[in-house]
C-alpha positions in Angstrom: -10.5 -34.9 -26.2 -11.1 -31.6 -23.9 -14.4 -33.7 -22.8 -12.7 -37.1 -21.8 -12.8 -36.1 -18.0 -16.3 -35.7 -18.2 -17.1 -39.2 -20.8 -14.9 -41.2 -18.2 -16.7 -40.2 -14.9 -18.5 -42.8 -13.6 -21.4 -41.0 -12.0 -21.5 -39.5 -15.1 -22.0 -42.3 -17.2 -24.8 -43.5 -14.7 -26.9 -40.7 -16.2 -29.5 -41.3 -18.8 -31.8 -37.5 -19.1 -28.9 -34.6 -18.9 -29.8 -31.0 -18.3 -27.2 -29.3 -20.1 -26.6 -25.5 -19.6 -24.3 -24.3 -21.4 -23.2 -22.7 -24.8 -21.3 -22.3 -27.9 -17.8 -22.3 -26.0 -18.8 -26.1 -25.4 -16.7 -27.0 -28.6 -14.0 -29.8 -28.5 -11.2 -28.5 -31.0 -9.7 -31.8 -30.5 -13.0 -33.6 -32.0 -14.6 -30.8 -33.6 -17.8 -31.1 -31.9 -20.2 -29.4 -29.9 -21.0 -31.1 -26.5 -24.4 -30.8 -26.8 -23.7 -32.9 -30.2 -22.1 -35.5 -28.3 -24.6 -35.6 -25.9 -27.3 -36.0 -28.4 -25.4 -38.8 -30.0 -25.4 -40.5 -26.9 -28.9 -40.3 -26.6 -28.0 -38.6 -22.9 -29.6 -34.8 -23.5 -33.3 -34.3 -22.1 -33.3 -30.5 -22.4 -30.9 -27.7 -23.0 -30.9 -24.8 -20.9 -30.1 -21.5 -22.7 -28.0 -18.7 -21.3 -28.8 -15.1 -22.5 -27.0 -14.0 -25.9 -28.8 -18.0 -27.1 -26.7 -20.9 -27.8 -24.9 -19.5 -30.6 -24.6 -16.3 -29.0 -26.3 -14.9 -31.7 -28.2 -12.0 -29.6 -27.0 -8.5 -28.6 -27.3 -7.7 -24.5 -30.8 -7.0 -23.4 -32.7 -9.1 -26.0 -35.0 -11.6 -25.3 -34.7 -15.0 -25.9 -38.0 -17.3 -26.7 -37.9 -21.1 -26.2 -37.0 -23.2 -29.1 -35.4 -26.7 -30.2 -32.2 -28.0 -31.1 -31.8 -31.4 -33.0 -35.2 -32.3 -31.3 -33.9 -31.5 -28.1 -36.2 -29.0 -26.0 -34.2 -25.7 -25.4 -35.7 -23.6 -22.9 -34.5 -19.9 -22.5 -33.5 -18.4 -18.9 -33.5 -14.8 -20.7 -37.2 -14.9 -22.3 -37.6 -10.8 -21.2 -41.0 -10.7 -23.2 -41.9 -12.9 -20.7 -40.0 -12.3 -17.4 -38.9 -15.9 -18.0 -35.8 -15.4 -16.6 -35.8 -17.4 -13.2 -35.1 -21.3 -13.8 -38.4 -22.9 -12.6 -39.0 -26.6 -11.6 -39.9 -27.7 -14.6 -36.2 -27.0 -16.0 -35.6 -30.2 -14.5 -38.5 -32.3 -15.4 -37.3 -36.2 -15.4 -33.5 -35.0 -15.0 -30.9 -37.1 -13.6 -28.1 -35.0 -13.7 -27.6 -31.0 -14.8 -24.4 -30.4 -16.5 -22.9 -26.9 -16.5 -19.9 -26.1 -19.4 -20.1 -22.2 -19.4 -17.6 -20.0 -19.8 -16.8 -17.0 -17.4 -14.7 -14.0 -18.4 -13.9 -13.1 -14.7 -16.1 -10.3 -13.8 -19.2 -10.5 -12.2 -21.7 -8.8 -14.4 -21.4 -11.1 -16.7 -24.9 -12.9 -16.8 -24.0 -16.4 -16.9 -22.8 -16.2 -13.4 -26.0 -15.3 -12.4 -28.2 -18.3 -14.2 -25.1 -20.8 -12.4 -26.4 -19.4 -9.0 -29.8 -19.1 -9.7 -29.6 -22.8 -11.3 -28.2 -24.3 -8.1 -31.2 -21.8 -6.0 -33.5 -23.6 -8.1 -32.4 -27.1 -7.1 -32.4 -26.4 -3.8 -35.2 -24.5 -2.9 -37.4 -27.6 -4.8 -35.4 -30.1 -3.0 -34.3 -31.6 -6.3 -31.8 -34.2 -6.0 -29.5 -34.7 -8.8 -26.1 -34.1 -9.0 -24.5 -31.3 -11.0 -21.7 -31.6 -12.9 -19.3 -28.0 -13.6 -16.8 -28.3 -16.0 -14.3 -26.5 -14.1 -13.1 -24.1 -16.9 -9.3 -21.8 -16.1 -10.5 -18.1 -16.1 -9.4 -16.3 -19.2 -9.0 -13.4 -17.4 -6.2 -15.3 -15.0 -6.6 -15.1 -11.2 -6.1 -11.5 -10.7 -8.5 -9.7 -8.1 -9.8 -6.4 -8.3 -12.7 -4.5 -6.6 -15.0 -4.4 -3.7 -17.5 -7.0 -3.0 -21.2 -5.7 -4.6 -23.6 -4.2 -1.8 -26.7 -6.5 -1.3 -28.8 -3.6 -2.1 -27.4 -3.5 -5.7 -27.7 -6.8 -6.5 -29.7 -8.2 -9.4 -29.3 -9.9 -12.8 -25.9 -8.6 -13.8 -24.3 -8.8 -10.0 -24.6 -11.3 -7.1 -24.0 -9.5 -3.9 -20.6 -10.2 -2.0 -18.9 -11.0 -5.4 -15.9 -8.6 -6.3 -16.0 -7.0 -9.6 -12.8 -9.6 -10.9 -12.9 -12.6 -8.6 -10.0 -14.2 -10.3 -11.8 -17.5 -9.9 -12.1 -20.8 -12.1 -15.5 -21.8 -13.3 -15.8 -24.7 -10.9 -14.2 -22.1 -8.1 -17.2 -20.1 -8.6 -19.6 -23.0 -7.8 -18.5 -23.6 -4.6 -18.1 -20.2 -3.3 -21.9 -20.1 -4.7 -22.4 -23.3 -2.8 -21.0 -21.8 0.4 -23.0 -18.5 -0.4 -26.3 -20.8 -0.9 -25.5 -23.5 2.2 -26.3 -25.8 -1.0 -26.2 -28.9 0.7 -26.6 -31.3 -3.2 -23.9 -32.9 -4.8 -21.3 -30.9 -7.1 -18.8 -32.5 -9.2 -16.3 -30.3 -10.7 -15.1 -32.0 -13.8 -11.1 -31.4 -14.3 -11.0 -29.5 -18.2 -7.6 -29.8 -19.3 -7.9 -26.9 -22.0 -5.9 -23.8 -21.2 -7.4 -20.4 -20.8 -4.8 -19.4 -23.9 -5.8 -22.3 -26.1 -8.1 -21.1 -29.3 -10.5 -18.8 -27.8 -14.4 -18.5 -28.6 -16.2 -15.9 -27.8 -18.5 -16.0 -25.1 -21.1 -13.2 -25.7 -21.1 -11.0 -28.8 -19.3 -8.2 -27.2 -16.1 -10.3 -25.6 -15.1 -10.7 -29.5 -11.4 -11.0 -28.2 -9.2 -12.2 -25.8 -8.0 -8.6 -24.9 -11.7 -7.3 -24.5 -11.2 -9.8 -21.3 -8.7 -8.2 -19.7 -10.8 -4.6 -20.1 -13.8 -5.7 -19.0 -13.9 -5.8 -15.8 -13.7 -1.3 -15.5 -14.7 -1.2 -18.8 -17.9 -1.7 -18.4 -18.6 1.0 -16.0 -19.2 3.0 -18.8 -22.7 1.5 -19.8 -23.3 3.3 -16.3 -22.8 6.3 -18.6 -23.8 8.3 -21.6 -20.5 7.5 -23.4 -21.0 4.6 -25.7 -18.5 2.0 -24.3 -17.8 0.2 -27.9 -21.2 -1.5 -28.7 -21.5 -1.4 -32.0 -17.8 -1.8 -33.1 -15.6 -4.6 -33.7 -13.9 -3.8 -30.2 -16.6 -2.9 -27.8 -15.1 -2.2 -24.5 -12.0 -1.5 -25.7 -13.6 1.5 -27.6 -15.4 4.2 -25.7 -16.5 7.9 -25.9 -19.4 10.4 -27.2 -20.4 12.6 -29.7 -19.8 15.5 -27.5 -16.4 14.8 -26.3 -13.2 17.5 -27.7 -10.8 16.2 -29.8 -8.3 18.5 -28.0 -9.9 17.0 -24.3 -8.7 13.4 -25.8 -5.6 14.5 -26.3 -4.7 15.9 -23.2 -7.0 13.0 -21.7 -4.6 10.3 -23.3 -1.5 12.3 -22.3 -2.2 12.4 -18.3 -3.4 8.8 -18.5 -0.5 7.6 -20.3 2.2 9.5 -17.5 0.1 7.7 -14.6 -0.2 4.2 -16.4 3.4 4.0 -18.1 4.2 0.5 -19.5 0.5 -0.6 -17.7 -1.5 0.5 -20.8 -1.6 3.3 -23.5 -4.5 5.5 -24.1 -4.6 6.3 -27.9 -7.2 8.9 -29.1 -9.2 7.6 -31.7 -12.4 8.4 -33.8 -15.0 5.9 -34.1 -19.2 5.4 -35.3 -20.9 2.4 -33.5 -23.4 0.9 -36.0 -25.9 0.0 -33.5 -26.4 0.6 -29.5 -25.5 3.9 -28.0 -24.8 7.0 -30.2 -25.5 4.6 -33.3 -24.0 6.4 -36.5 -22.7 8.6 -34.8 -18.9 10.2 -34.8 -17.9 9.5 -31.4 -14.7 11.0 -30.3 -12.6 9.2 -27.9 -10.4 6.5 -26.9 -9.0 2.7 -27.6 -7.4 1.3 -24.2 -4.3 -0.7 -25.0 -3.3 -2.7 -22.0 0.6 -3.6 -21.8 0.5 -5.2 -18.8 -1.9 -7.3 -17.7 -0.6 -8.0 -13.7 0.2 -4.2 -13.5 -2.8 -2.6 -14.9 -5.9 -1.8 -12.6 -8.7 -2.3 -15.0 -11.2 -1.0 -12.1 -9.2 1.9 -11.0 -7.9 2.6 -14.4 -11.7 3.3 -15.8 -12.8 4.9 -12.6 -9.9 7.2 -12.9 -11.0 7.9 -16.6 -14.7 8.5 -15.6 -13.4 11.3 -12.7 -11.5 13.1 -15.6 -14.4 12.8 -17.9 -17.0 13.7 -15.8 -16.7 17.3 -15.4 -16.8 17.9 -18.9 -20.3 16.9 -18.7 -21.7 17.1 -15.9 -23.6 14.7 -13.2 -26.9 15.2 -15.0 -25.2 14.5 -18.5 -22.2 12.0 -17.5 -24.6 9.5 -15.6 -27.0 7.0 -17.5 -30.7 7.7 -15.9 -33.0 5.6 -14.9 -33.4 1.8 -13.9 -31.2 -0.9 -15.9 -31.8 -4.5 -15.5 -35.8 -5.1 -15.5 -35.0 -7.0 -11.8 -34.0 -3.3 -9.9 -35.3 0.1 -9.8 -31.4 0.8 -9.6 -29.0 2.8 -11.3 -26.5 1.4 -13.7 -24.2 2.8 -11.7 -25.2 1.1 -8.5 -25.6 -2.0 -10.3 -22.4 -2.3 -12.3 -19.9 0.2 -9.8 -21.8 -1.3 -6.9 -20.1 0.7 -4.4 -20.9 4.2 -3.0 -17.5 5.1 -2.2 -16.2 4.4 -6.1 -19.4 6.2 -7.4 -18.0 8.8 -4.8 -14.5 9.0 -6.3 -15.8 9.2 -9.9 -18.1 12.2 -8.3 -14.7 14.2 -6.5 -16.2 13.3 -3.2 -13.3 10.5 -2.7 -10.0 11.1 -3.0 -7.5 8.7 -5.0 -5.6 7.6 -1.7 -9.1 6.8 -0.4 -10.5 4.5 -2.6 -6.9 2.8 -3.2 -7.1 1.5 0.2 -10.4 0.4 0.0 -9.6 -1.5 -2.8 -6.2 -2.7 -1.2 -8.2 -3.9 1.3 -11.5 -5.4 0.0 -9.1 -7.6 -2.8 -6.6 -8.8 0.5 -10.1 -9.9 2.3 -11.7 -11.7 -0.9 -8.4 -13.5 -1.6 -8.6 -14.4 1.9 -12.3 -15.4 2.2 -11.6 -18.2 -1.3 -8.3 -19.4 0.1 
């Protein structure tokens, strides 16, 4: 049983009303059940917090999620957009004795449910609630390899918590306690040893992390929502997948060519043809490119997709390369200041950086985080 850490704990079993945040990823293959299952078996769950995508992660990025129930169990949303419900409140933890956290991270730090983990623990402590929280301390599917530069504070919001590195390499119960140091969070957290393996049968976290390759992409891949390319929404490997309507056939050619000389054995560029369903550029032919990655240790997901965007971006422009306007209902940012996060990289991507320049920064900014965790 992937759980029996947990089930065994003593201060665990002392609790009576659980907060549970967490999603459909809590699912022991061993028992075939869903935590939240065995919680309400056990007569433990008071309320079910739920990430954004729902508990099924049945909901594309960006949608709203409205408060509901689960086998009788109160489930209140912490993505309610309709309402700007998405701050955990006090009353998340009315007559809680413990909050439980099994959520899975895929290493990058736009993905949202790093940002409800902090906010969670913000909540606690700015109400002076004292329970103690229990992280299942999940292996990072995307393995402890660190790439990026810390986000700017003035970028931060929903999708990026400032000082965290686009691929921090950490575990899930890692990332609470740099959070706790980042917070001076002075309450009790008790990371829960999770024997499962990061290569064990793989769920997928969000709708649009449908594989365990779209892991290892996503942490440059997503710079292109920053853009007017679609970056695979809509398709059956989103992330993997990206380009527009507009693009050449005979620019992805050459395109794939360069990038396959500079990234031998890393990863393969292959041109490709593809019509997203929904999202950006929905029925539409987009022309453009599937990413292949060969090597996971070697390839630079970051610098590989900001080297792609400087190639690309001439072909259309700043005004018609760049997505306009704010992104995340929290900033009046860009999405490139919110996702790149770094003026130097945006600067690269721009030609006002040159490659050697923006290597070192990396170099350096990776050698300081690994530092900074230990």
């Amino acid at each position: 049983m992937n759980y029996q850490h947990l089930f065994t704990n003593p201060s665990f079993q002392r609790t009576k009303n659980v907060v549970f945040f967490g999603n459909q990823s809590s699912f022991d293959f061993k028992v075939g059940r869903y935590l939240f299952d065995l919680l309400v078996e056990q007569k433990k769950l008071r309320r079910i917090l739920l990430p954004e995508h729902g508990l099924f992660s049945e909901l594309q990025d960006q949608v709203g999620k409205e408060d509901e129930a689960y086998s009788g169990v109160e489930c209140r949303s912490l993505y309610d957009t309709q309402k700007q419900n998405v701050v955990p409140d006090k009353a998340c933890f009315e007559g809680a004795d413990a909050l439980l956290v099994d959520i899975p991270d895929v290493g990058a730090r736009y993905f949202t449910y790093t940002t409800h983990l902090y906010w969670l623990l913000r909540c606690l402590q700015e109400h002076r609630i004292a329970i103690p929280v229990f992280v299942t301390d999940r292996k990072n599917p995307a393995g402890t390899k660190v790439e990026g530069t810390p986000l700017d504070a003035r970028y931060a919001s929903f999708v990026g918590l400032a000082g965290l590195i686009h691929r921090h390499g950490l575990s899930t119960g890692q990332l609470a306690t740099w959070m706790q140091r980042q917070l001076n969070y002075t309450g009790e957290i008790i990371r829960i040893p999770f024997p499962g393996s990061a290569e064990e049968i793989f769920i997928n976290p969000s709708p649009n992390i449908p594989h365990r390759s779209t892991v290892q992409v996503y942490p440059g891949q997503c710079f292109w929502e920053a853009t007017t390319f679609s970056e695979g929404r809509g398709t059956t490997r989103p992330f993997e997948l990206f380009g527009h309507p507009e693009l050449a056939w005979s620019d992805c050619i050459e395109l794939a060519s360069t990038f396959n000389q500079k990234f031998a054995n890393q990863a393969v560029l292959r041109p490709v043809r593809f019509i997203p369903a929904f999202h950006k550029h929905q029925n539409q032919v987009c022309q453009g490119f599937q990413l292949h990655v060969r090597d996971e240790q070697a390839y630079h997901s970051v610098f590989g997709a900001l080297y792609l965007m400087r190639a690309l971006l001439p072909l259309f422009g700043k005004e018609n390369f760049w997505r306009k306007g704010a992104y995340e209902f929290d900033s009046t940012c860009t999405a490139a200041e919110i996702l790149i996060g770094d003026d130097d990289l945006i600067g690269y991507v721009e030609g006002a950086r040159t490659e050697r320049q923006v290597l070192a920064k990396l170099a350096e900014a990776e050698m300081q985080w690994k530092e900074t965790i230990g």
